[in-house]
Biopython code that builds the backbone (N, CA, C, O; Angstrom):
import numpy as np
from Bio.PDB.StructureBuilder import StructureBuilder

atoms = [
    (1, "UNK", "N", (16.386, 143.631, 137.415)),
    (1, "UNK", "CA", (17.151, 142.946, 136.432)),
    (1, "UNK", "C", (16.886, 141.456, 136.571)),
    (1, "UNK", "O", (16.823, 140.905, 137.669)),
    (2, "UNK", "N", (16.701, 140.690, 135.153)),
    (2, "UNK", "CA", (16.106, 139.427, 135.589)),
    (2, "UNK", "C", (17.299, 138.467, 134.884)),
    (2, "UNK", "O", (17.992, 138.734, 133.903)),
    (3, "UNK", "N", (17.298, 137.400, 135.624)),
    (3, "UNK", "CA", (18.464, 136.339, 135.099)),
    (3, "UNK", "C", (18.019, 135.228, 134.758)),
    (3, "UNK", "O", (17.442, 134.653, 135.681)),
    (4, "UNK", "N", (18.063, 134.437, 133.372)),
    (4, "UNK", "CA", (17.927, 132.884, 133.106)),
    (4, "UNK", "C", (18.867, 132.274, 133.149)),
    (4, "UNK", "O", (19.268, 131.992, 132.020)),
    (5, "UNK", "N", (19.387, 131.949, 133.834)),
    (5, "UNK", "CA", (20.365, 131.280, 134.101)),
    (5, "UNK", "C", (20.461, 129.758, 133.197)),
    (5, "UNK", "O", (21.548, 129.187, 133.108)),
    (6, "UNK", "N", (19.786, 129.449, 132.847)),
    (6, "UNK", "CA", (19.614, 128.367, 131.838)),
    (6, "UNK", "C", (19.826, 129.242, 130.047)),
    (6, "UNK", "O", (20.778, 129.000, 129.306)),
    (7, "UNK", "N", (19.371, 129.637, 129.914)),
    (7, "UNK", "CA", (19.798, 129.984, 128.460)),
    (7, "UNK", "C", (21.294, 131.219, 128.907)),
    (7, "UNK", "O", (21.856, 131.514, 127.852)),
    (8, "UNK", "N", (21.783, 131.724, 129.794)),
    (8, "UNK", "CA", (22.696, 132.608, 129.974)),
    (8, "UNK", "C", (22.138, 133.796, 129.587)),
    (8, "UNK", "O", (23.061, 134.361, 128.999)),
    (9, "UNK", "N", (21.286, 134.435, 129.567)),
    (9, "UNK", "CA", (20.263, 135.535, 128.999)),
    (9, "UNK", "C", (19.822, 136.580, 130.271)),
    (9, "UNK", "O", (18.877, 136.428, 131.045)),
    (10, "UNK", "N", (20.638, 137.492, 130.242)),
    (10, "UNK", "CA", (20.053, 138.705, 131.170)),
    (10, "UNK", "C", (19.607, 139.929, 130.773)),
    (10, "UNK", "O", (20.409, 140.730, 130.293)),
    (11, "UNK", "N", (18.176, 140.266, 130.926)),
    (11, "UNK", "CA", (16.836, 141.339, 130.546)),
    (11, "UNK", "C", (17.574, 142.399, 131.634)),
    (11, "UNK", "O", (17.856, 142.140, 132.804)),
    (12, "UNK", "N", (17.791, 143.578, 130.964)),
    (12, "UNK", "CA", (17.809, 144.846, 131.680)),
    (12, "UNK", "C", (17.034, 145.747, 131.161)),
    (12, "UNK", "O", (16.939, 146.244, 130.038)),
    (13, "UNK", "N", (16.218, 145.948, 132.650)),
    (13, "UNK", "CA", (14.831, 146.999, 132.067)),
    (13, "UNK", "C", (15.243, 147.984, 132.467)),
    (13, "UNK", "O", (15.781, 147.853, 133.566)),
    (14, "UNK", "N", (15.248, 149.685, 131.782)),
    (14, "UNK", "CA", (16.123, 150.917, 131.841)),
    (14, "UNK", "C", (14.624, 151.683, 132.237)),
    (14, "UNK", "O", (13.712, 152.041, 131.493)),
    (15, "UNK", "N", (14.764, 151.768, 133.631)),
    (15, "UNK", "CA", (13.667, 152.854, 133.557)),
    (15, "UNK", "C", (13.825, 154.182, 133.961)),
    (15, "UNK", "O", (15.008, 154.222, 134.299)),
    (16, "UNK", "N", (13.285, 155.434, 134.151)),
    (16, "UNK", "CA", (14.008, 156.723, 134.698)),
    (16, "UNK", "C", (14.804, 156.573, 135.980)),
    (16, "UNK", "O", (15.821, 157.267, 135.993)),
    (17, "UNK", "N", (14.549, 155.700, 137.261)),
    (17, "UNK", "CA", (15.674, 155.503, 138.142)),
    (17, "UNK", "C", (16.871, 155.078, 138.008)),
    (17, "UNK", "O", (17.790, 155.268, 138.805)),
    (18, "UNK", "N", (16.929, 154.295, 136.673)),
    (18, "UNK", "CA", (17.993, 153.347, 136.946)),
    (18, "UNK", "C", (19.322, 154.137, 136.084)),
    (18, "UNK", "O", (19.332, 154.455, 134.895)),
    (19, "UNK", "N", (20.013, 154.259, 136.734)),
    (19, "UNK", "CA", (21.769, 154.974, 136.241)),
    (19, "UNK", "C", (22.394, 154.657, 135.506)),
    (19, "UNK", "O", (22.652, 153.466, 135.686)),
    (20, "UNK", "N", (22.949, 155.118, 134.516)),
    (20, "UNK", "CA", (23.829, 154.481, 133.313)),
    (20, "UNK", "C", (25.015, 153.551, 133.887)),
    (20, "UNK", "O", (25.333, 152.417, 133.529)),
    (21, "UNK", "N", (25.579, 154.385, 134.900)),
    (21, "UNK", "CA", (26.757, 153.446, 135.190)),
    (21, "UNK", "C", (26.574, 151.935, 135.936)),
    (21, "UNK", "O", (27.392, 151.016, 135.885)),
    (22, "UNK", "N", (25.008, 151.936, 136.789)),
    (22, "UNK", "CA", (24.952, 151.415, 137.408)),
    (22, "UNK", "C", (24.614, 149.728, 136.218)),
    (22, "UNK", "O", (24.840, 148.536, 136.431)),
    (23, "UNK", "N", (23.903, 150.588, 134.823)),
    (23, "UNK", "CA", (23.850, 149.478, 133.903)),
    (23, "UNK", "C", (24.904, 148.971, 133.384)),
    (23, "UNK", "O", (25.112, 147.768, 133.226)),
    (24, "UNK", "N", (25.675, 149.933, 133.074)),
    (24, "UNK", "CA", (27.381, 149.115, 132.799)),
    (24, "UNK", "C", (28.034, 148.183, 133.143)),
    (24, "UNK", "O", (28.504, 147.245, 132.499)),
    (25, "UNK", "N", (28.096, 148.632, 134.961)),
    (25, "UNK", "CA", (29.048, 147.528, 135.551)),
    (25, "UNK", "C", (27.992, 146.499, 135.607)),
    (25, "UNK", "O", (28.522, 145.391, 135.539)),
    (26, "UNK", "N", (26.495, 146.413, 135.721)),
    (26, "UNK", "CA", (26.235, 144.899, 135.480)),
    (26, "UNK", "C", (26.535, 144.287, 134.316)),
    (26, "UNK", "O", (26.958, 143.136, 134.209)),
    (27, "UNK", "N", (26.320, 145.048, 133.447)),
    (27, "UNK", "CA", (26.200, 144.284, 132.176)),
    (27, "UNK", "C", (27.843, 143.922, 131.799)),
    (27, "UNK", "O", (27.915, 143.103, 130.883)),
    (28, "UNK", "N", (29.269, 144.411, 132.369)),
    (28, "UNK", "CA", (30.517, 144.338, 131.882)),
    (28, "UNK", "C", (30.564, 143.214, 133.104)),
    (28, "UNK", "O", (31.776, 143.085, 133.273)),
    (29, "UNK", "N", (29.979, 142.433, 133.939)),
    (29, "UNK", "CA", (30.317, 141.241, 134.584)),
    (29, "UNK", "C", (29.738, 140.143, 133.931)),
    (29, "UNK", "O", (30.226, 139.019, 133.815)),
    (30, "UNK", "N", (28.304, 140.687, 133.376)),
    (30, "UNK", "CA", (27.823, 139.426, 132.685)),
    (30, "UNK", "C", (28.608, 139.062, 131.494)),
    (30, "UNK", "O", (28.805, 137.876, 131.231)),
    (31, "UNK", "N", (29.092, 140.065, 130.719)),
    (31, "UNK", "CA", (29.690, 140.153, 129.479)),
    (31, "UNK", "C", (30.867, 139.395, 129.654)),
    (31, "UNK", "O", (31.306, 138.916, 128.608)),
    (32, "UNK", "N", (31.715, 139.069, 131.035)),
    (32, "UNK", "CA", (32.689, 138.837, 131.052)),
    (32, "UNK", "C", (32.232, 137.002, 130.843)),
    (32, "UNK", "O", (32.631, 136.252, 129.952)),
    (33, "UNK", "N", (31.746, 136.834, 131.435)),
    (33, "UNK", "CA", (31.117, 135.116, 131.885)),
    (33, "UNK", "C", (30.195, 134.800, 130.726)),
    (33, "UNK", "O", (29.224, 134.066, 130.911)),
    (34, "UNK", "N", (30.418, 135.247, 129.710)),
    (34, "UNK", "CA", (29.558, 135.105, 127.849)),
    (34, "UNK", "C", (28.504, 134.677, 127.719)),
    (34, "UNK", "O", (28.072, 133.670, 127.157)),
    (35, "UNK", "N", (27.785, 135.962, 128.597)),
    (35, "UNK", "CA", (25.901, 135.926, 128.902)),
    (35, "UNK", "C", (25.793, 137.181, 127.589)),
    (35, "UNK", "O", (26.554, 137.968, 127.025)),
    (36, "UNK", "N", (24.204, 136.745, 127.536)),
    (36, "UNK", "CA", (23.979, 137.372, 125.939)),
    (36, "UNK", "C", (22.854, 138.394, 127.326)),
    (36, "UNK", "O", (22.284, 137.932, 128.314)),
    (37, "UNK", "N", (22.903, 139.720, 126.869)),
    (37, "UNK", "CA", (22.302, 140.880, 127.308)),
    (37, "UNK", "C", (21.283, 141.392, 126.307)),
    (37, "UNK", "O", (21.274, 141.262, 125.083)),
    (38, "UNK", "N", (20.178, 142.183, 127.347)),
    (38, "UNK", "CA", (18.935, 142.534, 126.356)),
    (38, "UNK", "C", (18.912, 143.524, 127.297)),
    (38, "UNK", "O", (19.077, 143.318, 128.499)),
    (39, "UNK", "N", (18.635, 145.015, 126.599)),
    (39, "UNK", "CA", (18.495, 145.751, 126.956)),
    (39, "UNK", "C", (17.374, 146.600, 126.537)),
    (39, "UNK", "O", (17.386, 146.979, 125.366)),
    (40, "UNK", "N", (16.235, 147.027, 127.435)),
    (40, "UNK", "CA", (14.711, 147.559, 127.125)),
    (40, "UNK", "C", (14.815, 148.995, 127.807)),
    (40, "UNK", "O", (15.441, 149.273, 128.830)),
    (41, "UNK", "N", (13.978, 149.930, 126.920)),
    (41, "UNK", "CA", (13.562, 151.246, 127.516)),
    (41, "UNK", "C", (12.625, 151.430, 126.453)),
    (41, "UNK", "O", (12.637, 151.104, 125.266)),
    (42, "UNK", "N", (11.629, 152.170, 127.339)),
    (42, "UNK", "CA", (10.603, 152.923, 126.934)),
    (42, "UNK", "C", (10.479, 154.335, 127.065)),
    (42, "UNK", "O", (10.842, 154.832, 128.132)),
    (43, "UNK", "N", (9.830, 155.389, 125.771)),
    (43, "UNK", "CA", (9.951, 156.417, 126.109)),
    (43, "UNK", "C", (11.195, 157.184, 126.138)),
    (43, "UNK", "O", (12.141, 157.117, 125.354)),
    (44, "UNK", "N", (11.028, 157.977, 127.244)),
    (44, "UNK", "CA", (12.185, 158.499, 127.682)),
    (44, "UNK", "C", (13.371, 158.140, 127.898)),
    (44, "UNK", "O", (14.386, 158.775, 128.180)),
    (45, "UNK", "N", (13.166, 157.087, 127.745)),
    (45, "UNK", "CA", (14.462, 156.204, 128.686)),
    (45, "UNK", "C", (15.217, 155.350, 127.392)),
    (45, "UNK", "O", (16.020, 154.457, 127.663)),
    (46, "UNK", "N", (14.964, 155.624, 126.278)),
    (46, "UNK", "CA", (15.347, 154.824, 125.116)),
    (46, "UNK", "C", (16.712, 155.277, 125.070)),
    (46, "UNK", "O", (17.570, 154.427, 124.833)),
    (47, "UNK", "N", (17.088, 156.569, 125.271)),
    (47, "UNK", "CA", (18.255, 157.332, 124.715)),
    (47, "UNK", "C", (19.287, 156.590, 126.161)),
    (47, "UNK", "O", (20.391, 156.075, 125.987)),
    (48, "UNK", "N", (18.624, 156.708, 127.448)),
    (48, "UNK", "CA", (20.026, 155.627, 128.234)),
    (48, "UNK", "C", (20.279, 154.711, 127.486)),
    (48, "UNK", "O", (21.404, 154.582, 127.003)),
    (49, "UNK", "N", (19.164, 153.781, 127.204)),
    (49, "UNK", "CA", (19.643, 152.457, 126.556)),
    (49, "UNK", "C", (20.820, 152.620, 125.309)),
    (49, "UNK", "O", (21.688, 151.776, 125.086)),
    (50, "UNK", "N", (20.610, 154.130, 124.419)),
    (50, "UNK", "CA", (21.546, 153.706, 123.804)),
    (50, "UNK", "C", (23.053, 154.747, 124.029)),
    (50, "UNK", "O", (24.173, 154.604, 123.539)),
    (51, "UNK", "N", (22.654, 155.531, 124.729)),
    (51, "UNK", "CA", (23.907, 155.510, 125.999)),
    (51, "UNK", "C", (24.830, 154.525, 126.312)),
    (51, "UNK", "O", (25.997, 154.518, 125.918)),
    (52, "UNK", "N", (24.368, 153.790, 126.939)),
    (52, "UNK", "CA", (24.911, 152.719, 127.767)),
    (52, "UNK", "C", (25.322, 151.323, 126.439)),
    (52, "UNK", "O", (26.181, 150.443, 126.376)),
    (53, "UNK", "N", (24.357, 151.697, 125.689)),
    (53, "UNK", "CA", (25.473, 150.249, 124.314)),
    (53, "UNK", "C", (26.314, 150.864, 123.741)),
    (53, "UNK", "O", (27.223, 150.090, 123.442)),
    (54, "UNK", "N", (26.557, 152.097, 123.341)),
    (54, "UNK", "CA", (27.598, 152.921, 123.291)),
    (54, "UNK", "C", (28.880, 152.784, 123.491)),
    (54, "UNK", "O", (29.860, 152.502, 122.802)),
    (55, "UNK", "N", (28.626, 153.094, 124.788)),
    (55, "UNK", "CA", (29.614, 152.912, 126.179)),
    (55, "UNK", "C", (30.042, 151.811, 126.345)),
    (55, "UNK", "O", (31.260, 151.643, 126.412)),
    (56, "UNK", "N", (28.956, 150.516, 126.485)),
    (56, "UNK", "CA", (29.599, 149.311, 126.051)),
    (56, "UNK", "C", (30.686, 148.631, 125.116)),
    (56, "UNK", "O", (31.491, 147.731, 125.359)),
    (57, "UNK", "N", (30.442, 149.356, 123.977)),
    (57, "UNK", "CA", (30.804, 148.445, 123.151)),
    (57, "UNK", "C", (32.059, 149.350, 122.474)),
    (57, "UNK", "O", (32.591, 149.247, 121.369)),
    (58, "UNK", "N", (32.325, 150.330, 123.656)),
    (58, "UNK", "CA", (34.088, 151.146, 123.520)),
    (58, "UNK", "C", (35.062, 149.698, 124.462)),
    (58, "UNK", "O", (36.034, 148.964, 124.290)),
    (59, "UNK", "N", (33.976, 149.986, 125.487)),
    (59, "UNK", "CA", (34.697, 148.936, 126.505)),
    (59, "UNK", "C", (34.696, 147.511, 126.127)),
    (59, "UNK", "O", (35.821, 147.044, 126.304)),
    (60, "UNK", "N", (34.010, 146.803, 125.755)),
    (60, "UNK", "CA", (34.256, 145.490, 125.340)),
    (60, "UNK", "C", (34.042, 145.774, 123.645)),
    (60, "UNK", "O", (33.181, 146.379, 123.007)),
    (61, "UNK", "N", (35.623, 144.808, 123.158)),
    (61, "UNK", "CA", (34.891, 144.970, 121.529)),
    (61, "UNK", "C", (34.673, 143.671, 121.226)),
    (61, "UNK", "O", (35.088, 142.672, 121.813)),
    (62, "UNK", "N", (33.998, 143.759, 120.278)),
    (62, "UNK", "CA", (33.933, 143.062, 118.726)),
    (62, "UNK", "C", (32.309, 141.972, 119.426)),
    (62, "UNK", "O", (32.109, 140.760, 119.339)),
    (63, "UNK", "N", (31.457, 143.063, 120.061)),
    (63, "UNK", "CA", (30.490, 142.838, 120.367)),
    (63, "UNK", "C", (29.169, 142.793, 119.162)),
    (63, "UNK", "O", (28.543, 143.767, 118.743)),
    (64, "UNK", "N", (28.993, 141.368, 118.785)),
    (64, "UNK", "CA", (27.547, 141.099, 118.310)),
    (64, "UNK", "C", (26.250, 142.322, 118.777)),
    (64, "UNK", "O", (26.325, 142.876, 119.873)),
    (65, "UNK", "N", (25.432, 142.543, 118.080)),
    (65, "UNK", "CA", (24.337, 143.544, 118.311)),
    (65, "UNK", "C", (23.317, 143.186, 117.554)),
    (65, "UNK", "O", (23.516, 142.969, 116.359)),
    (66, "UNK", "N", (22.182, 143.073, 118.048)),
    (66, "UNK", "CA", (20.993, 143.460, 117.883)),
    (66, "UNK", "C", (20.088, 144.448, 117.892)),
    (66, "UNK", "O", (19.771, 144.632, 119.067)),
    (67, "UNK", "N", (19.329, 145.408, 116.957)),
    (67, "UNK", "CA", (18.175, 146.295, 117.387)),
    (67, "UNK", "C", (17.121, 146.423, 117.126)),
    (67, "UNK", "O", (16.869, 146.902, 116.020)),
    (68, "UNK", "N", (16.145, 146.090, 117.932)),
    (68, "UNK", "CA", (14.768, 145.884, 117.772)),
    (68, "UNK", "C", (13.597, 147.547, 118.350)),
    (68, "UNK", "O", (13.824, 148.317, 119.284)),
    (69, "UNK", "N", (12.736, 147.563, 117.620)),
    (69, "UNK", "CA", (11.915, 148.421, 117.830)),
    (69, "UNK", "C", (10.453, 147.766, 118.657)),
    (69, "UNK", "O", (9.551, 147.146, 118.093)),
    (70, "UNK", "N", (10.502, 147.980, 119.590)),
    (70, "UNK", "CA", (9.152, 147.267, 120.657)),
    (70, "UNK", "C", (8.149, 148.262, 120.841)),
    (70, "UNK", "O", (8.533, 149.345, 120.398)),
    (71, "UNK", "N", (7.063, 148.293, 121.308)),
    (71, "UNK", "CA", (5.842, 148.384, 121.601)),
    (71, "UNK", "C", (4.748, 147.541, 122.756)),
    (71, "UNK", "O", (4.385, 146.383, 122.552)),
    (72, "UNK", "N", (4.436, 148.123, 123.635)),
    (72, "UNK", "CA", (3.604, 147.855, 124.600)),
    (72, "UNK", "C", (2.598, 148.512, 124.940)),
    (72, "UNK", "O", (2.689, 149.729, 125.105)),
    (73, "UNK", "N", (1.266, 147.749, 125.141)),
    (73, "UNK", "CA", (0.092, 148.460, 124.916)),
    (73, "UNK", "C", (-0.734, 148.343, 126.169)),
    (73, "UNK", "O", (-0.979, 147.208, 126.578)),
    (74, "UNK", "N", (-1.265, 149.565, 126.933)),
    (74, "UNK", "CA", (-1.769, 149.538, 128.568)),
    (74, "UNK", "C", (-2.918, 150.171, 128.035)),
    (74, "UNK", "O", (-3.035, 150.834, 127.004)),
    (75, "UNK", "N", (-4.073, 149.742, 129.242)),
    (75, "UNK", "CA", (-5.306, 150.234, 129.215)),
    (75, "UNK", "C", (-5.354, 151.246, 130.632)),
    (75, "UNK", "O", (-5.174, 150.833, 131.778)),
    (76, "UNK", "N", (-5.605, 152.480, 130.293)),
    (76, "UNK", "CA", (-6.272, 153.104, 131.036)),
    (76, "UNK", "C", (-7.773, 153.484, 131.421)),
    (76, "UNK", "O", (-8.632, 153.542, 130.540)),
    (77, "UNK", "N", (-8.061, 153.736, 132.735)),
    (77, "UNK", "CA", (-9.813, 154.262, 132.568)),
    (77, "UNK", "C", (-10.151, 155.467, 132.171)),
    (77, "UNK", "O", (-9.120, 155.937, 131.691)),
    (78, "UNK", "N", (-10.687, 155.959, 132.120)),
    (78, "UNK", "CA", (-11.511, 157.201, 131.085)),
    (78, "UNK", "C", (-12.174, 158.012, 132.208)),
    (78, "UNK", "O", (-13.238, 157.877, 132.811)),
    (79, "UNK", "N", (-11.246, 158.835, 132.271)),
    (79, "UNK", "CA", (-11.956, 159.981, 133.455)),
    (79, "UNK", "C", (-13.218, 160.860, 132.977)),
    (79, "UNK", "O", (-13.311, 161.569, 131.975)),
    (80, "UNK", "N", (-14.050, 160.635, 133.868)),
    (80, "UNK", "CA", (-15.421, 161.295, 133.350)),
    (80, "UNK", "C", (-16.134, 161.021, 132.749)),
    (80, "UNK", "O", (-17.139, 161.658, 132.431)),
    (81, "UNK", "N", (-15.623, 159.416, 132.250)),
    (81, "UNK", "CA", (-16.536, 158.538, 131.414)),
    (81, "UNK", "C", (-17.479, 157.471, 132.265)),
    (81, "UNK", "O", (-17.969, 157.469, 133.394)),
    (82, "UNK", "N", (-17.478, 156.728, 131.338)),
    (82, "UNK", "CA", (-18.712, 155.613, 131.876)),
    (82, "UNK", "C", (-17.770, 154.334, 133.103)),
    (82, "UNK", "O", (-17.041, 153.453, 132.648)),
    (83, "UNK", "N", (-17.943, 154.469, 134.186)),
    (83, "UNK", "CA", (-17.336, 153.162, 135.112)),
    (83, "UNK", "C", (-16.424, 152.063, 134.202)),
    (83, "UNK", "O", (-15.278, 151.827, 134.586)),
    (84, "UNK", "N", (-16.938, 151.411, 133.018)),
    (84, "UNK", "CA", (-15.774, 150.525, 132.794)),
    (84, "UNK", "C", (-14.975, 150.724, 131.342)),
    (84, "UNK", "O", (-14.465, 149.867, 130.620)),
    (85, "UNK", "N", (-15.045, 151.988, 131.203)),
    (85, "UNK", "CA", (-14.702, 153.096, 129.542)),
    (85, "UNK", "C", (-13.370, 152.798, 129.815)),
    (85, "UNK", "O", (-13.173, 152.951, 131.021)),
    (86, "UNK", "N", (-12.410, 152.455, 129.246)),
    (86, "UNK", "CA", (-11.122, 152.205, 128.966)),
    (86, "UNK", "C", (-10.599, 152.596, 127.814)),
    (86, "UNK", "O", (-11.075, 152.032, 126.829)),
    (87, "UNK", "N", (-9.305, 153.824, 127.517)),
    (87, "UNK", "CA", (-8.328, 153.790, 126.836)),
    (87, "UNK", "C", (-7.289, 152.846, 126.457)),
    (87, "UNK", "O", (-6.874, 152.071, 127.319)),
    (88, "UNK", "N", (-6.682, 152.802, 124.947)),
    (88, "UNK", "CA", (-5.542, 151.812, 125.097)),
    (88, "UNK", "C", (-4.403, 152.922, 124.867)),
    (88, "UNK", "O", (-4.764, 153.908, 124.225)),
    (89, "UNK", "N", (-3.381, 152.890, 125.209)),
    (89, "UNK", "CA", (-2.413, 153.572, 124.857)),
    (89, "UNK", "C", (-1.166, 152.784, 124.987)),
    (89, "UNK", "O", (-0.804, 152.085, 125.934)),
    (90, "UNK", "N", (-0.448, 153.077, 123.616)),
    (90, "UNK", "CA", (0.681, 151.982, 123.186)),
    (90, "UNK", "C", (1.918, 152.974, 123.172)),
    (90, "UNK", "O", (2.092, 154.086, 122.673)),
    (91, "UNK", "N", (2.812, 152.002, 124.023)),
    (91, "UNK", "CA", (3.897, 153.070, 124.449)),
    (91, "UNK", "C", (4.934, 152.226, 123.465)),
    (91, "UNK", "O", (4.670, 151.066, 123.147)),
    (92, "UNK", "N", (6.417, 153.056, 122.900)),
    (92, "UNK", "CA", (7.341, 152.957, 121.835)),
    (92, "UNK", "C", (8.652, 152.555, 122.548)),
    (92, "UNK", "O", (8.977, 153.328, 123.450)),
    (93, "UNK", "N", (9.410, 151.583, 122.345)),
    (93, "UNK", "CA", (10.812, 151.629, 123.077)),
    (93, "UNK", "C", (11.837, 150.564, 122.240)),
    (93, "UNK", "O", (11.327, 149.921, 121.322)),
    (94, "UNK", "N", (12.898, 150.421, 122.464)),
    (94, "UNK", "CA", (13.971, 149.791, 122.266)),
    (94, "UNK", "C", (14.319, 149.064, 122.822)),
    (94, "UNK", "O", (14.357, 149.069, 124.052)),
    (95, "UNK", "N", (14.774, 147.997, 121.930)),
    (95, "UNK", "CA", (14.957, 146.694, 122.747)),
    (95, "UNK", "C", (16.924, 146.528, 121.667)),
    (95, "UNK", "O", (17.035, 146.549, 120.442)),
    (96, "UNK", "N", (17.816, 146.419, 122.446)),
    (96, "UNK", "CA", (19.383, 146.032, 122.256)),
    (96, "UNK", "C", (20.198, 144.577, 122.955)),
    (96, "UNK", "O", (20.693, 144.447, 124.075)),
    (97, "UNK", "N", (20.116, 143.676, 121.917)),
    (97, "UNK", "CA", (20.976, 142.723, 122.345)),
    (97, "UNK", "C", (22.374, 142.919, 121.939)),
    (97, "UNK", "O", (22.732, 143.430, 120.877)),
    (98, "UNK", "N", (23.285, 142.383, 123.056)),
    (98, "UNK", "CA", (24.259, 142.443, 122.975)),
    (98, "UNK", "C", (25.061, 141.122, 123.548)),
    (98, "UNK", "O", (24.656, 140.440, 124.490)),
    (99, "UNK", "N", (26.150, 140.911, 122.882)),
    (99, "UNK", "CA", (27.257, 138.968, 123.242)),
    (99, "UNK", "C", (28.015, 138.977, 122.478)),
    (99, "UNK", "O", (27.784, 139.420, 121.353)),
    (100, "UNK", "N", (29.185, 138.484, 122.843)),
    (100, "UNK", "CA", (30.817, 138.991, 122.955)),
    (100, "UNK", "C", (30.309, 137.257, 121.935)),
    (100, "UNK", "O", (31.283, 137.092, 121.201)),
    (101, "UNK", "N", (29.184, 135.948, 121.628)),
    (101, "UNK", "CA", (29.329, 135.543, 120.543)),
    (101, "UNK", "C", (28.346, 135.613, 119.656)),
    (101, "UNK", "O", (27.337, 136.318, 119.632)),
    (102, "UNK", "N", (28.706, 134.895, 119.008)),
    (102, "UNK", "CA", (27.595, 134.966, 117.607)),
    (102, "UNK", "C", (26.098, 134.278, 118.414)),
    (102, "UNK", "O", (25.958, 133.509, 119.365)),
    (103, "UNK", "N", (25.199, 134.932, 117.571)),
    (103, "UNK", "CA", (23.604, 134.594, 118.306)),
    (103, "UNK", "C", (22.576, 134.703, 117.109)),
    (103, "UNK", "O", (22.542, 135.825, 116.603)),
    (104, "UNK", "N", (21.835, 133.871, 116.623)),
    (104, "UNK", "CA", (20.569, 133.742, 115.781)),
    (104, "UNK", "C", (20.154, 135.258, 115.895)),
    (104, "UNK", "O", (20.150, 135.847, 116.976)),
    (105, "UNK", "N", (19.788, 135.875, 114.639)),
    (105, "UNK", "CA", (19.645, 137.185, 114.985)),
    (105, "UNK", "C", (17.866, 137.174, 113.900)),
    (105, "UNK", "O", (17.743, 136.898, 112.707)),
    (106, "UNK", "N", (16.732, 137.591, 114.933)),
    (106, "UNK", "CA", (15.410, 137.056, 114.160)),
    (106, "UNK", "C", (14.743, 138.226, 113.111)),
    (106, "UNK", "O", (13.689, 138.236, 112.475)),
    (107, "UNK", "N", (15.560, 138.941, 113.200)),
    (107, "UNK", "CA", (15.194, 140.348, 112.078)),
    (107, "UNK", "C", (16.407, 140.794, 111.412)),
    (107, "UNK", "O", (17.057, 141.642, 112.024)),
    (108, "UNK", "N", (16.862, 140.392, 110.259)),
    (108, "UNK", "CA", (18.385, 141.032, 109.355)),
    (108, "UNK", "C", (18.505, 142.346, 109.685)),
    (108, "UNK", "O", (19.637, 142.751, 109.951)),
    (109, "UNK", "N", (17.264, 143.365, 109.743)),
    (109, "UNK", "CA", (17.200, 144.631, 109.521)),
    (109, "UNK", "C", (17.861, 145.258, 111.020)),
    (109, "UNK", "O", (18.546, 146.280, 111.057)),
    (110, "UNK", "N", (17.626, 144.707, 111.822)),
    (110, "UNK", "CA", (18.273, 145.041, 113.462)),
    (110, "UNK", "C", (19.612, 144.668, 113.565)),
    (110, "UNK", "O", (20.210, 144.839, 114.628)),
    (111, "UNK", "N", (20.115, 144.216, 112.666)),
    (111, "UNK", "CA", (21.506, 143.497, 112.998)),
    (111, "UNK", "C", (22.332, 143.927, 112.427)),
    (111, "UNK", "O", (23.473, 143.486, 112.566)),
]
sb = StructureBuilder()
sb.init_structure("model")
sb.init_model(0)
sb.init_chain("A")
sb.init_seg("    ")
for serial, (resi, resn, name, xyz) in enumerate(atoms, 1):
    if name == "N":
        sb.init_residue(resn, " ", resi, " ")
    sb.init_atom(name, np.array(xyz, "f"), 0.0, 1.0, " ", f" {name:<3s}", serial, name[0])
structure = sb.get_structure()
């Protein structure tokens, strides 16, 4: 989990280890101290993410939201191919902001 402490902005990356609850109680301390939250999963892991804003936003209301559709693109090597043969494969995920205030929101359609 990464913190800017200068813009008040905390990135939570949801990957298969990480526990719903364990995303909650961070994110319901930051929420308390009126840090704006971003919440990422890829794959599999999209449906915690929206688990956990869910869940959020019973527990704290009248929470601002954002939803963005992301994409990230990795190169793999090519088994059985030529030494420097590389695949790209572009993986699909969700990206959820969330802040108890109002926040520039850069796509109408997510908001």
């Amino acid at each position: 989990m990464e913190e800017d402490t200068e813009a008040k902005t905390c990135l939570v990356k949801i990957t298969r280890q990480t526990g719903i609850r364990q995303v909650i109680n961070h994110v319901l301390q930051r929420l308390k101290d009126d840090w704006r939250i971003e919440l990422n999963g890829f794959s599999l892991d999209i449906s915690k993410v929206l688990h956990s804003t869910e869940i959020l936003k019973t527990r704290v209301p009248f929470l601002y939201q954002e939803t963005k559709f992301i994409s990230q693109e990795k190169e793999y090597p090519v088994k059985g191919g030529e030494e420097n043969e590389t695949r790209n494969k572009i993986f699909s995920g969700l990206s959820v902001t969330l802040s108890k205030n109002s926040f520039e929101v850069s796509d109408q359609v997510g908001y």
